[in-house]
RODO-2510 file (C-alpha; in nm, 4 decimals, decimal comma):
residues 503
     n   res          X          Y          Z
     1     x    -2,0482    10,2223     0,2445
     2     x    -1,9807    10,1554    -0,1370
     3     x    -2,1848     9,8038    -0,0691
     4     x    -2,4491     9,9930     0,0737
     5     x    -2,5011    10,1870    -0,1479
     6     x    -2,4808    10,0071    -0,4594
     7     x    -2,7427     9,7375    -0,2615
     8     x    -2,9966    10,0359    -0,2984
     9     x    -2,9806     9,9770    -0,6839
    10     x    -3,1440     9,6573    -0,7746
    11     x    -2,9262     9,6159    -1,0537
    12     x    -2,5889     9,7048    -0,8929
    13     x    -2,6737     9,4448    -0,6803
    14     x    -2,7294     9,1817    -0,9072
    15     x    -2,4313     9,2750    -1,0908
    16     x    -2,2134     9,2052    -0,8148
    17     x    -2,3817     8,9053    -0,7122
    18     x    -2,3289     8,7441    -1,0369
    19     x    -1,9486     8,8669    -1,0381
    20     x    -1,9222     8,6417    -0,7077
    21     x    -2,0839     8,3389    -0,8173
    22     x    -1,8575     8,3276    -1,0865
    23     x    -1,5010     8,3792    -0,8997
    24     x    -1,6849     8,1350    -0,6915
    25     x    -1,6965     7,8676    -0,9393
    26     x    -1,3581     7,9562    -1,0912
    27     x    -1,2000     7,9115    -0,7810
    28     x    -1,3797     7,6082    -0,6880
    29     x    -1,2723     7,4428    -1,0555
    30     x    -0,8878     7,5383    -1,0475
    31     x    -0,9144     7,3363    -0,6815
    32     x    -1,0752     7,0394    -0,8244
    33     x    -0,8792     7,0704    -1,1224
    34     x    -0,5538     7,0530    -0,9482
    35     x    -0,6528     6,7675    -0,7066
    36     x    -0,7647     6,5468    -1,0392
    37     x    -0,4221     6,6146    -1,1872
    38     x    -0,2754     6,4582    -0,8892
    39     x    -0,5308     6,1560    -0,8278
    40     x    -0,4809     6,0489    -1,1819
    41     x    -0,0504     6,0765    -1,1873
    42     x    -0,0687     5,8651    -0,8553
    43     x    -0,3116     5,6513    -1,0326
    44     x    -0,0929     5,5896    -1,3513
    45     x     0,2129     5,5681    -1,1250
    46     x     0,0437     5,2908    -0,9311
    47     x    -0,1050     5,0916    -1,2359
    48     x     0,2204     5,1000    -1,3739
    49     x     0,4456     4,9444    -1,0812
    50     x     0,1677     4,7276    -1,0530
    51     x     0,1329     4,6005    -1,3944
    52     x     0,5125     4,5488    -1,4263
    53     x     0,5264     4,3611    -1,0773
    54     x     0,2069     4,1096    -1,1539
    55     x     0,3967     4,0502    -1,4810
    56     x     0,7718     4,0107    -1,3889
    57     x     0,8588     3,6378    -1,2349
    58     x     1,0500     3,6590    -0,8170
    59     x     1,3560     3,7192    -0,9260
    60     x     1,2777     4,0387    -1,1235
    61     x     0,9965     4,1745    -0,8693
    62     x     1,3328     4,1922    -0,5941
    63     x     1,5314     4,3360    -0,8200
    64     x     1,2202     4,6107    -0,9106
    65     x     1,2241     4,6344    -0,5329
    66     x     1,5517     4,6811    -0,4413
    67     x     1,6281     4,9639    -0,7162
    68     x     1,3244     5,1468    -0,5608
    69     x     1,4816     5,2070    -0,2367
    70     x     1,8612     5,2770    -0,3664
    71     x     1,7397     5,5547    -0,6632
    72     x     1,5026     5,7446    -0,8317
    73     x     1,1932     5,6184    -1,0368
    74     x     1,4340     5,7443    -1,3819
    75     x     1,7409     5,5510    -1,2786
    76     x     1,5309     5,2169    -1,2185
    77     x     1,3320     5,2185    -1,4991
    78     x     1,6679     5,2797    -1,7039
    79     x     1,8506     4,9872    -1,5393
    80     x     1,5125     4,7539    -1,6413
    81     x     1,5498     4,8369    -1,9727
    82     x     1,8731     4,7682    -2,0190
    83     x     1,8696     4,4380    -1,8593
    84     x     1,5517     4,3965    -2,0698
    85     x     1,7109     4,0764    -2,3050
    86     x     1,8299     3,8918    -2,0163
    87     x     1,4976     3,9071    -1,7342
    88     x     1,1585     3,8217    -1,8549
    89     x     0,9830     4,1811    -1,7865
    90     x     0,6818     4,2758    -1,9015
    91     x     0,7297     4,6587    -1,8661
    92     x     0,3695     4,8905    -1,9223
    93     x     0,4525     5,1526    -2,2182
    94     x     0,3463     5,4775    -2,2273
    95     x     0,2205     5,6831    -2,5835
    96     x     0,1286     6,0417    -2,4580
    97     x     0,1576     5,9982    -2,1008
    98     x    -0,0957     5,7374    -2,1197
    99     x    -0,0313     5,3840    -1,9966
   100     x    -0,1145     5,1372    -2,2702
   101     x    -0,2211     4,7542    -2,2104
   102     x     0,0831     4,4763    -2,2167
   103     x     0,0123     4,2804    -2,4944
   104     x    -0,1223     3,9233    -2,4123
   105     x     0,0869     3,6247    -2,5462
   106     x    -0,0713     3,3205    -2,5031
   107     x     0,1980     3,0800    -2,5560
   108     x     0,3652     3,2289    -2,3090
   109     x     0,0937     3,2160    -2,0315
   110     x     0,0417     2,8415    -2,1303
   111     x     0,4100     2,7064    -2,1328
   112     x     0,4529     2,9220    -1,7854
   113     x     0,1239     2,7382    -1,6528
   114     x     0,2424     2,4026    -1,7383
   115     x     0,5638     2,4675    -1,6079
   116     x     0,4205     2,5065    -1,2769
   117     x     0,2139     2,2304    -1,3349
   118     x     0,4861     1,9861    -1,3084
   119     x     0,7224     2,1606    -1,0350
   120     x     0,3814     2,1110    -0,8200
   121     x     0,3620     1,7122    -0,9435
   122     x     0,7413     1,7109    -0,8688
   123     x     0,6857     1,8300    -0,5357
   124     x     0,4254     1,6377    -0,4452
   125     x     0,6058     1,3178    -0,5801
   126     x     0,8915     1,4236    -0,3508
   127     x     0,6537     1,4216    -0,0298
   128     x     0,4913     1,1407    -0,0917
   129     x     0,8430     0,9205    -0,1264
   130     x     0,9533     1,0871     0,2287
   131     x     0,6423     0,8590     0,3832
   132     x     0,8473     0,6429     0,5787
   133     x     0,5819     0,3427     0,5179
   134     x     0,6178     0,3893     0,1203
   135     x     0,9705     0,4181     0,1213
   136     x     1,1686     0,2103    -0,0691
   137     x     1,4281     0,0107     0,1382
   138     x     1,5861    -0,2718     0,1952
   139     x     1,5521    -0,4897     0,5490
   140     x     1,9057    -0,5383     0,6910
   141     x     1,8246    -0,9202     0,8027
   142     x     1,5549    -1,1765     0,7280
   143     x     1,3348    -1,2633     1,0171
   144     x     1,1925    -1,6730     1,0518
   145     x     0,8970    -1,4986     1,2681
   146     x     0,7674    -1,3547     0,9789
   147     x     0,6220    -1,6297     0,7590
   148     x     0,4318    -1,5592     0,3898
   149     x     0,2512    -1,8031     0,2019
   150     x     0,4379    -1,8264    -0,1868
   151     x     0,2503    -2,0146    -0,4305
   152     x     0,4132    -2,2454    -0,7566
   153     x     0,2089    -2,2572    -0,9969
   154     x     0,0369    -2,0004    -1,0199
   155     x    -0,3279    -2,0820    -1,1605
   156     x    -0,4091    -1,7717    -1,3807
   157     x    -0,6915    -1,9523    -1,5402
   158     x    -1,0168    -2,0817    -1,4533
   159     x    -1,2452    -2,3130    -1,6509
   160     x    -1,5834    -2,1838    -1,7524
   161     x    -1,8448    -2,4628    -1,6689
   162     x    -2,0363    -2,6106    -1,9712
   163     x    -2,3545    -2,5446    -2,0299
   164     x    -2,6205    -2,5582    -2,3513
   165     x    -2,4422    -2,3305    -2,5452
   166     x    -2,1483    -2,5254    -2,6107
   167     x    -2,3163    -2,8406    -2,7116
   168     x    -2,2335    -2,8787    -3,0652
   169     x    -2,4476    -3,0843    -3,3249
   170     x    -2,1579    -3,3417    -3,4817
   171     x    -2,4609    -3,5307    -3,6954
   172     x    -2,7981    -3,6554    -3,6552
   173     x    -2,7014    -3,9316    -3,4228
   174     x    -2,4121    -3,7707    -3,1769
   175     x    -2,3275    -3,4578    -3,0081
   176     x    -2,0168    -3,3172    -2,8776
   177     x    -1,9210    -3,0598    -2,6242
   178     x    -1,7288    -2,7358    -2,7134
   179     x    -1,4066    -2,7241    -2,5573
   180     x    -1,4535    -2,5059    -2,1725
   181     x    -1,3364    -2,1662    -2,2153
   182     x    -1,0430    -2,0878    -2,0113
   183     x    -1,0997    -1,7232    -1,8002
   184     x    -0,8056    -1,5247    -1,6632
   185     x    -0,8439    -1,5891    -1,2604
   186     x    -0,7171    -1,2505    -1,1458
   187     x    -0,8278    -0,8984    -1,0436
   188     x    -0,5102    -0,7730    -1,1001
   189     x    -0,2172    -0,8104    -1,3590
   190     x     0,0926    -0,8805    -1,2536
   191     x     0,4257    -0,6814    -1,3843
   192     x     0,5783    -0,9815    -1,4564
   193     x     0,3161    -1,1025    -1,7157
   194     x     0,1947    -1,4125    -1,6369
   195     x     0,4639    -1,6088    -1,5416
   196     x     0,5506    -1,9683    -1,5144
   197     x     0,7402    -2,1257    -1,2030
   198     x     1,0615    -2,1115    -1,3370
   199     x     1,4373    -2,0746    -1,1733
   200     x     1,4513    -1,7532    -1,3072
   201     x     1,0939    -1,6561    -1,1778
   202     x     1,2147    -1,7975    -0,8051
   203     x     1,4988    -1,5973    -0,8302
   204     x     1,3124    -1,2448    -0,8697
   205     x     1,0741    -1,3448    -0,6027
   206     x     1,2929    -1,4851    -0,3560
   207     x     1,4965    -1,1469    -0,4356
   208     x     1,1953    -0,9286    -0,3602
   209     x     1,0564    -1,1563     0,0047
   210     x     1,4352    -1,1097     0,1112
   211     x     1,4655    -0,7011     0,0870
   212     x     1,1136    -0,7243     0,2686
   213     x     1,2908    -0,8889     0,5961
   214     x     1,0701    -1,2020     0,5577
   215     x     1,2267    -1,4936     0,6225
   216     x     0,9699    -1,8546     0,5561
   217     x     0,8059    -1,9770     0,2548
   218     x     0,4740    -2,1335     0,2981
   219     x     0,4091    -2,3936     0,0155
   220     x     0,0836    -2,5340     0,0574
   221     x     0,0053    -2,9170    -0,0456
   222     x    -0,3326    -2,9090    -0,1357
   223     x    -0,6014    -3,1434    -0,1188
   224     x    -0,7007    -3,2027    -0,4135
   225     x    -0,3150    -3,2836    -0,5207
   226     x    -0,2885    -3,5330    -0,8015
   227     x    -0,1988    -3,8794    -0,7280
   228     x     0,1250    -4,0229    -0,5889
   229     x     0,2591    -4,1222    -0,9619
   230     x     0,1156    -3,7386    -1,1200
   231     x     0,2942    -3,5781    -0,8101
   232     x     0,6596    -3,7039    -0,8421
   233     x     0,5655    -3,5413    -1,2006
   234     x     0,4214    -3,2229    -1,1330
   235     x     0,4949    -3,0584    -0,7453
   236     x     0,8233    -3,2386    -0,6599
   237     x     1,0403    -3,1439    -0,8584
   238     x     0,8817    -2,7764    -0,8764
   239     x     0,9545    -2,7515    -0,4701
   240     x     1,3048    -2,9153    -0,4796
   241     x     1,4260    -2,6153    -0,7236
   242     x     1,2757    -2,3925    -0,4852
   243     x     1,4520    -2,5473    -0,2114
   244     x     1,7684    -2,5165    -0,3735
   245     x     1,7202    -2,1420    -0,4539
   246     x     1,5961    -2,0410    -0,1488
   247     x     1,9378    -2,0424     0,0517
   248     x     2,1052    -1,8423    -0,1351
   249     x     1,8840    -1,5737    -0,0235
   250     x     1,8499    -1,7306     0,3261
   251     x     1,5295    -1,8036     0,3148
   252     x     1,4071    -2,1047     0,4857
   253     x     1,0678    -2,3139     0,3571
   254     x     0,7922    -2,4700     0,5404
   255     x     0,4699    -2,6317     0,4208
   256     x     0,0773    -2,6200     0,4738
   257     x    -0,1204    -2,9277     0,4279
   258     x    -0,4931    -2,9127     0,3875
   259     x    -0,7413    -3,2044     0,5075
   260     x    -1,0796    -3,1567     0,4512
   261     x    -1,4027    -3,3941     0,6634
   262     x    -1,4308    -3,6765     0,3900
   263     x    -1,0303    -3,7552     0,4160
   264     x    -0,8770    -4,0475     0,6006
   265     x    -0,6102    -4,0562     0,8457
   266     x    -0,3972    -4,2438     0,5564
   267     x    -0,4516    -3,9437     0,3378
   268     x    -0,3130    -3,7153     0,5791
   269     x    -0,0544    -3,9610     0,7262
   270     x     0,0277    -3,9463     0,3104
   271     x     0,0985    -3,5765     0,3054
   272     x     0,3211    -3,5922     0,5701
   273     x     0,5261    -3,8245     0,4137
   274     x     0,5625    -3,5934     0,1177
   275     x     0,6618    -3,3270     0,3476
   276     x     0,9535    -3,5565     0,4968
   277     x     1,1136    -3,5700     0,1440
   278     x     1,2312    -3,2190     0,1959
   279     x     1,3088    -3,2921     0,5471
   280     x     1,7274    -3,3446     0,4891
   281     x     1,7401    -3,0062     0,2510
   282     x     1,8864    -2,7466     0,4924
   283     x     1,6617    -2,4729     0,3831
   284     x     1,3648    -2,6487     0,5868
   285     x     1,2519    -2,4763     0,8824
   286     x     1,3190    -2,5905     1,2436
   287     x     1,2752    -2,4250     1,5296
   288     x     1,3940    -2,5366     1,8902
   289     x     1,1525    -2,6193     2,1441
   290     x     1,2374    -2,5502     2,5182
   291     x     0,9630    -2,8561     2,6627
   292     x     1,0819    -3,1126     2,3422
   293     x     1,4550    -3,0192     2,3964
   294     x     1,5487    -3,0404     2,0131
   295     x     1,4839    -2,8743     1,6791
   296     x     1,1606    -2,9893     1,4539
   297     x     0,9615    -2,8382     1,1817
   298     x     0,6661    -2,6140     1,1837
   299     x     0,3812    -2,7464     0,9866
   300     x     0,0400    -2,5513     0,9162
   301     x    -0,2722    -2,7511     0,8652
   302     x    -0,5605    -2,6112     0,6564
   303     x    -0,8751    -2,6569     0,7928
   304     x    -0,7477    -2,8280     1,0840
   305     x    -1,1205    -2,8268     1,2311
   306     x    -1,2955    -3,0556     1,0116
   307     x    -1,0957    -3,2967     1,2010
   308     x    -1,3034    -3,2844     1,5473
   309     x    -1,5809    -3,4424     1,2626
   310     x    -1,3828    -3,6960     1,1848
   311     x    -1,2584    -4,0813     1,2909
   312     x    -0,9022    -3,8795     1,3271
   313     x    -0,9755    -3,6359     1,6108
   314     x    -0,7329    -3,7745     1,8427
   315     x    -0,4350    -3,8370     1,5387
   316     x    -0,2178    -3,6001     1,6765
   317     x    -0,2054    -3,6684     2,0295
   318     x     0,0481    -3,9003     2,1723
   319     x    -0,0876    -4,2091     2,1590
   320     x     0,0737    -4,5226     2,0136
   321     x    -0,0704    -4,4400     1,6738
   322     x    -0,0635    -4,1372     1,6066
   323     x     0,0692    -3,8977     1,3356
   324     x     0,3533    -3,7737     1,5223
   325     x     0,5165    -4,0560     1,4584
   326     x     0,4983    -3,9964     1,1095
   327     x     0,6847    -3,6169     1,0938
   328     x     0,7290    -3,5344     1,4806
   329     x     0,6966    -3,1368     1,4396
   330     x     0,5493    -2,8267     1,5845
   331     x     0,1576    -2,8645     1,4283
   332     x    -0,0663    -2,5391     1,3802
   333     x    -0,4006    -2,5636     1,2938
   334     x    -0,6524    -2,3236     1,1111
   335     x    -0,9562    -2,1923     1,2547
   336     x    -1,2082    -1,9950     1,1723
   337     x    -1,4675    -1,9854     1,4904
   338     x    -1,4407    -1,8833     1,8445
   339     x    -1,4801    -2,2691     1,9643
   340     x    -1,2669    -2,3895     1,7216
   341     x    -0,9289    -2,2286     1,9362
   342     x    -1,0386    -2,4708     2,2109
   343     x    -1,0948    -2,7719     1,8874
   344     x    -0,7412    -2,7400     1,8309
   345     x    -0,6417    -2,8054     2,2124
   346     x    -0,8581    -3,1095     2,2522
   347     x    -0,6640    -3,2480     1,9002
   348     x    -0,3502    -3,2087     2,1235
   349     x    -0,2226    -2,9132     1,8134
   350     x     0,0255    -2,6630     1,9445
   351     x    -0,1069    -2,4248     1,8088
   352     x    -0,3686    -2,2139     1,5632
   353     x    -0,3585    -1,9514     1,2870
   354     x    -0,6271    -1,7352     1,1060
   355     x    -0,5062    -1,7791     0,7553
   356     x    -0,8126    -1,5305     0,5751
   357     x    -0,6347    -1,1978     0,5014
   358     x    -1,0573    -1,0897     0,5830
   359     x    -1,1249    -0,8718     0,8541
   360     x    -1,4733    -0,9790     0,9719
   361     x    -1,5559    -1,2549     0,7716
   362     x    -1,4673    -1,4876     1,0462
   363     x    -1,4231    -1,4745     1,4415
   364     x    -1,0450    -1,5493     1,3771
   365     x    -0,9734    -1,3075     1,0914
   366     x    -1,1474    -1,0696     1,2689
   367     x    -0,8804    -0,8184     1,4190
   368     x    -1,0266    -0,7304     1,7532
   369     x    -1,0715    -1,1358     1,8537
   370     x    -0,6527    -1,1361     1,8203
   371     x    -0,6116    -1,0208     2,1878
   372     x    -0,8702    -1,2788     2,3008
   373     x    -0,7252    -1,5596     2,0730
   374     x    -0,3317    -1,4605     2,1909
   375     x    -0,4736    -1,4854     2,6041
   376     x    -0,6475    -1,8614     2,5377
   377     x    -0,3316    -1,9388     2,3503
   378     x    -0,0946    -1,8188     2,6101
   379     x    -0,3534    -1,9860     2,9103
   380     x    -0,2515    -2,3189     2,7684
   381     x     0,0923    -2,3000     2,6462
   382     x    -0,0031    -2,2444     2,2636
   383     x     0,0735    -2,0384     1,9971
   384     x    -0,1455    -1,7906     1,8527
   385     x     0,0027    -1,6649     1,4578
   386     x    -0,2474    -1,4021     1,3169
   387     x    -0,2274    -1,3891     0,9386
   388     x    -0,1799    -1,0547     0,8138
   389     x    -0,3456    -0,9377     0,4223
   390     x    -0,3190    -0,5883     0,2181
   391     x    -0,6616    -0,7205     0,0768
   392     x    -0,9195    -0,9961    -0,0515
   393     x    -1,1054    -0,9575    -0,4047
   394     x    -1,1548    -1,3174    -0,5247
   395     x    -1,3033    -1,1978    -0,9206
   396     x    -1,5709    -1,5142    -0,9067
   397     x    -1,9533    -1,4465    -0,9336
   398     x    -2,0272    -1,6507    -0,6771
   399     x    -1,7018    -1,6525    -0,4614
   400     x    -1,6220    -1,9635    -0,2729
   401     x    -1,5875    -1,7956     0,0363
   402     x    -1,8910    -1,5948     0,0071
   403     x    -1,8935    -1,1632    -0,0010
   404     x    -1,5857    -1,1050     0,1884
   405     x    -1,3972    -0,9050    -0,0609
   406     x    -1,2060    -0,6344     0,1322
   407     x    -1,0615    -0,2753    -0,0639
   408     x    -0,6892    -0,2359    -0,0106
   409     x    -0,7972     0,1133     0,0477
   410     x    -0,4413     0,2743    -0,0568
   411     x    -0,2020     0,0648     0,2253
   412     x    -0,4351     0,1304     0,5432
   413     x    -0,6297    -0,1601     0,5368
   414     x    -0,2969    -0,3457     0,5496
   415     x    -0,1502    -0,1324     0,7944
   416     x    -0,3990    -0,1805     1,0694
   417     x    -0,3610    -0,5279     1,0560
   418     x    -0,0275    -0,5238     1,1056
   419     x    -0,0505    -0,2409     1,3813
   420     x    -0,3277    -0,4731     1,5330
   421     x    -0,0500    -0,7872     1,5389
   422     x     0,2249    -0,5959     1,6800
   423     x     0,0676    -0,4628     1,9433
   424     x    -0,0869    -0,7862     2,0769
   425     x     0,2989    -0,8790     2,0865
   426     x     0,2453    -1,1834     1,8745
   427     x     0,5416    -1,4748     1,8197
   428     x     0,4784    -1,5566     1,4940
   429     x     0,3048    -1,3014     1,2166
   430     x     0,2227    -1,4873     0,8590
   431     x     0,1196    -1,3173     0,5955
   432     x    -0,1705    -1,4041     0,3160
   433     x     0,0468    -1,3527    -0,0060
   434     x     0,3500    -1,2763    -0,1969
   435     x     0,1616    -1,4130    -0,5423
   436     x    -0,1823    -1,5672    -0,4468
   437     x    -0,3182    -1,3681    -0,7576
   438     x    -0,6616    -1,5564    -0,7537
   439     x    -0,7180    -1,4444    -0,4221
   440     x    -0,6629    -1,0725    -0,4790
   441     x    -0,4075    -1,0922    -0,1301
   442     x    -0,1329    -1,0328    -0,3186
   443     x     0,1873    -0,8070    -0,2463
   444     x     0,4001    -0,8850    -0,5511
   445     x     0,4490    -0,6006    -0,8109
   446     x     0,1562    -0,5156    -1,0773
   447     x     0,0986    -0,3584    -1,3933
   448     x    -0,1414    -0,1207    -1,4692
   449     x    -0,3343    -0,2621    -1,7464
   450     x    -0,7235    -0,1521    -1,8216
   451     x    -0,9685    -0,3695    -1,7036
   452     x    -0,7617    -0,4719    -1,3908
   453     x    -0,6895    -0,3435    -1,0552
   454     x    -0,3760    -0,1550    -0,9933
   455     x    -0,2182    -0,0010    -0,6873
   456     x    -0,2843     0,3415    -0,7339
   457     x    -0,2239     0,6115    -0,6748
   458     x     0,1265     0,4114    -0,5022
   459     x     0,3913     0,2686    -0,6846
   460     x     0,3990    -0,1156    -0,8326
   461     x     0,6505    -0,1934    -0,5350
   462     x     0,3909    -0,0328    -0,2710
   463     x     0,3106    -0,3592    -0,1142
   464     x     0,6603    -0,4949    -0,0906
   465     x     0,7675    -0,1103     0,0575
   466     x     0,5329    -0,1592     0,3374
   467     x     0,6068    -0,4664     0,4189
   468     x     0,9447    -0,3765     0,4141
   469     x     0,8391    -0,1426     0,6779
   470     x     0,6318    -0,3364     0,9208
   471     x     0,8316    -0,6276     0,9573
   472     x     1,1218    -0,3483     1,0722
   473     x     0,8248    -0,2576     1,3243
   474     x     0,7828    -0,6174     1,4622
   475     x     1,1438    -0,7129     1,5144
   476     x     1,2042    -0,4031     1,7074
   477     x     0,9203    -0,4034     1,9020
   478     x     0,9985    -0,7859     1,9888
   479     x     1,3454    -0,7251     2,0358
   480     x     1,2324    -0,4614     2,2861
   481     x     0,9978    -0,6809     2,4588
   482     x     1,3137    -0,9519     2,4980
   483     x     1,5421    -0,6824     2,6029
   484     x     1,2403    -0,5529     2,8616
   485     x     1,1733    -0,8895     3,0263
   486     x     1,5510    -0,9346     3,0896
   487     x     1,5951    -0,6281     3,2806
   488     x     1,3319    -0,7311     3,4835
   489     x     1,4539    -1,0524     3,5486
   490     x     1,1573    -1,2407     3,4626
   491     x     1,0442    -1,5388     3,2476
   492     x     1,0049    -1,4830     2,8930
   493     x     0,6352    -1,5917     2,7628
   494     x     0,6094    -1,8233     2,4478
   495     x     0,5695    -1,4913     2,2506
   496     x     0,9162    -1,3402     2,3704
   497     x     1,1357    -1,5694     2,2525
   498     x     1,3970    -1,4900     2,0211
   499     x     1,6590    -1,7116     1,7352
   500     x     1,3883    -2,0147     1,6204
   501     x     1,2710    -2,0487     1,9941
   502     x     0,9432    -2,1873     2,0891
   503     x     0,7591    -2,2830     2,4461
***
C-alpha cells in the first residue's frame, strides 16, 4: 500500500528508485570486492611456491614438498630459512604483502649452465664407451685365420715431378734442375709421428695387432724392389728383426710377392728365393694340408693375373719346371675381375684374394660378388680370402687406382665388410692395413692434427677396438660352424677347418 501510494508521486518514485540502484551497486561491489581479495592471495600464494620451486635445485624442491604435507605454510617457510646457508634457495621476499622479483645473478645462471653442460658430455661419453664394437678390449688368443698386411718402411713421402719451374739458370751455357720437392704421402697423421721401422716401433705395433686377436703379418716384396746387392742392404735385415720380434707376441709372418706382365719367370722364381731365407725362422707361417699331407707356407701373389698374359701361365702347375719346386707352398693369387677366379684355376693356384679394401671398384672387392666368389672356390677345392678395409683415400690428384676413394663413415663402412665376410663363412679373412698410411686403409692409431683426417668423433684406438671386436665375431662364428658340422656327423668343407688346416 505504502508503494502504491508513493508510485502516485512522480518524485517519491524516483526517490526510491535511485535508493535501489544504489544498494544495488553497493552490494554488487562488496561481492566483487571480496572475490578479488581472494583471487589475488591465491595468486601471490601460487607465484610464490612457484618462484621458489623453479629456483631451488631437486634436492631442495623434495624437501619444499615434503614440509608441505607434514605442517603449515609458517612452519615450512621457517625451517627454509633456517637451513638457508646450507641449500641453494632462492626464496621470493615480500615488502608490504607484495611479492618482489628474485634478483638475477648471472654468474650463477652461467656456472650452473656449464655445469650441466659437462654432466650431459659425461654422460654421453659414458654411452658411447658401453658400444660393444668401440669398446676397448683385449682378444684372449691370436687367430692365424685372420691375416693383415703390415708394411716396413713406411713411405711418408712422395716426390713432386719436375717440371719448368724448377729449371734453374747455372750460366749462359748450362742449366740445372732444382732438387724434387718431397710431399707428405698421407691423408692422415699418425700418433706416433712419423716413424721409422725400428725395434722399438715393431714392438708397439706387434703389441697393438696382438690385443686385436690377429694373428699373420703380410710383408709384401714388391716389384719394383732394388737389386739383389741393394736388398741384402735395405729389406733383409729390416724383415729378419721383425721376425725375431714377432714371437714374442706370437705372431706368425707370411709374405706377398707382386709380378707384374713385363716380368720373367726368373724374376719371380727370384722372389721366391728371397722368401725361402726366412723359411727356417719359426715365426713363418705353415699351415697343414689334408690332400699334401704336411705343413707349407702360404704365399699371396699380387696381381697374380697378369700372368695368363705371360710366357709363365703354366709356372705353377706341376710340371717338371715349374715354380713349386722353387718354395713348394699353398699359392693365392689376386684378382680383380669375375673371369679372373677361373684365371687362377687354369694357373693351377689354390687359391684367390681381393686385396682392394674398395667396395665397388672391382668385381672382387665388391661385397655382394663374395658369396659367388666363396661357391666357385668351394666347386673346385679352392680357397676364397676376402680382404676386409675401414677405408680407401689415396691423397694423389690423379690416384693410381683411379676415383675409388671410400669414407670410413664413423666404423660402418668397416663393419659391413666384415659382417659381409662372416656370414659367407669364409676360411681365411685378411685385412687391408695396420699402417698402409699412403693408402688411407689404415687401422693404426692417429693424431688429430689440422689439415689431416682424423677418426672422429671415435677415439685414436677406434680402428684397433673394432677390430678387436670382429675378429671375436669370426672365431666364434667358425668355431660354431666346426662344432655344428660335428654334431651332424658330416664332412667339414675347406672353410670349416680349424688349428692351421687347409683342404
Amino acid at each position: 500500500m505504502i508503494f502504491t501510494k508513493y508510485c502516485k508521486n512522480p518524485r517519491k518514485f524516483r526517490i526510491i528508485l535511485l535508493l535501489m540502484i544504489v544498494t544495488l551497486i553497493v552490494i554488487t561491489l562488496l561481492i566483487l570486492n571480496n572475490g578479488l581479495q581472494h583471487s589475488i592471495n591465491g595468486e601471490k600464494l601460487i607465484d610464490e611456491r612457484f618462484v621458489a620451486q623453479a629456483y631451488a635445485d631437486e634436492a631442495t624442491q623434495q624437501l619444499l614438498q615434503q614440509q608441505q604435507r607434514e605442517a603449515a605454510a609458517a612452519a615450512a617457510s621457517s625451517l627454509i630459512n633456517q637451513n638457508s646457508e646450507n641449500l641453494v634457495v632462492l626464496k621470493s621476499p615480500r615488502e608490504n604483502g607484495i611479492i618482489q622479483p628474485e634478483k638475477y645473478d648471472e654468474h650463477k645462471l652461467k656456472s650452473r649452465l656449464i655445469q650441466e653442460k659437462i654432466d650431459n658430455l659425461k654422460q654421453h661419453q659414458k654411452q658411447s664407451q658401453l658400444d660393444p664394437e668401440e669398446e676397448h678390449t683385449i682378444a684372449e688368443s691370436v687367430n692365424n685365420a685372420i691375416h693383415i698386411f703390415y708394411t716396413a718402411p713406411v713411405p711418408w713421402y712422395k716426390t713432386k715431378k719436375s717440371s719448368s719451374k724448377d729449371i734453374l739458370l747455372s750460366d749462359g751455357n748450362s742449366t740445372t734442375l732444382r732438387p724434387p720437392a718431397k710431399i707428405l704421402n698421407s691423408a692422415f697423421y699418425p700418433a706416433l709421428g712419423l716413424y721409422k721401422s725400428t725395434k722399438t716401433t715393431f714392438a708397439k705395433h706387434f703389441e697393438n695387432i696382438r690385443n686385436c686377436g690377429v694373428g699373420v703379418l703380410i710383408l709384401s716384396l714388391s716389384g719394383s724392389r732394388p737389386s739383389a746387392a741393394a736388398a741384402a742392404e735395405q729389406w733383409e735385415p729390416l724383415y729378419r728383426n721383425i721376425f725375431e720380434i714377432a714371437p714374442k707376441y706370437n705372431l706368425s709372418i707370411t709374405f706377398e710377392i707382386t709380378v707384374a706382365a713385363n716380368q720373367s719367370y726368373s724374376y719371380i722364381q727370384q722372389q721366391l728365393q728371397d722368401v725361402r731365407k726366412f723359411y727356417k725362422y719359426p715365426a713363418f707361417l705353415k699351415v697343414y694340408s689334408q690332400s699334401r699331407r704336411h705343413q707349407m707356407p702360404i704365399i699371396y701373389i699380387s696381381n697374380a693375373y697378369k700372368l695368363m698374359d705371360t710366357s709363365t701361365a703354366q709356372a705353377f702347375c706341376k710340371t717338371p719346371d715349374t715354380l713349386r719346386y722353387t718354395l713348394d707352398a699353398y699359392f693365392i693369387g689376386h684378382i680383380r675381375l669375375k673371369n679372373h677366379a677361373d684365371y687362377m684355376r687354369r694357373l693351377c693356384l689354390d687359391g684367390f684374394y681381393s686385396k682392394l679394401p674398395s667396395n665397388g671398384a672391382t668385381f672382387a672387392s665388391t661385397w655382394k660378388n663374395w658369396s659367388y666368389l666363396k661357391s666357385f672356390a668351394l666347386t673346385y677345392k679352392m680357397l676364397f680370402v676376402p680382404t676386409v678395409g675401414p677405408g680407401f683415400a689415396e691423397r694423389n690428384k690423379f690416384p693410381r687406382h683411379g676415383d675409388i676413394q671410400r669414407h670410413r663413415s664413423n666404423g660402418r663402412y668397416y663393419g659391413v665388410a666384415w659382417r659381409t665376410a662372416i656370414l659367407n663363412h669364409v676360411g681365411f679373412i685378411n685385412i687391408a692395413s695396420y699402417n698402409n698410411w699412403p693408402d688411407g686403409s689404415q687401422i693404426e692409431e692417429v693424431l688429430p692434427k689440422a689439415g689431416f683426417l682424423d677418426y672422429s668423433p671415435g677415439k685414436p684406438t677406434k680402428y684397433l677396438d673394432l677390430t678387436t671386436h670382429w675378429v671375436t665375431n669370426f672365431v666364434k662364428t667358425r668355431n660354431e660352424a666346426a662344432a655344428a658340422s660335428n654334431a651332424a656327423h658330416t664332412l667339414l668343407s675347406c672353410y670349416e677347418y680349424l688349428n692351421n688346416t687347409i683342404c
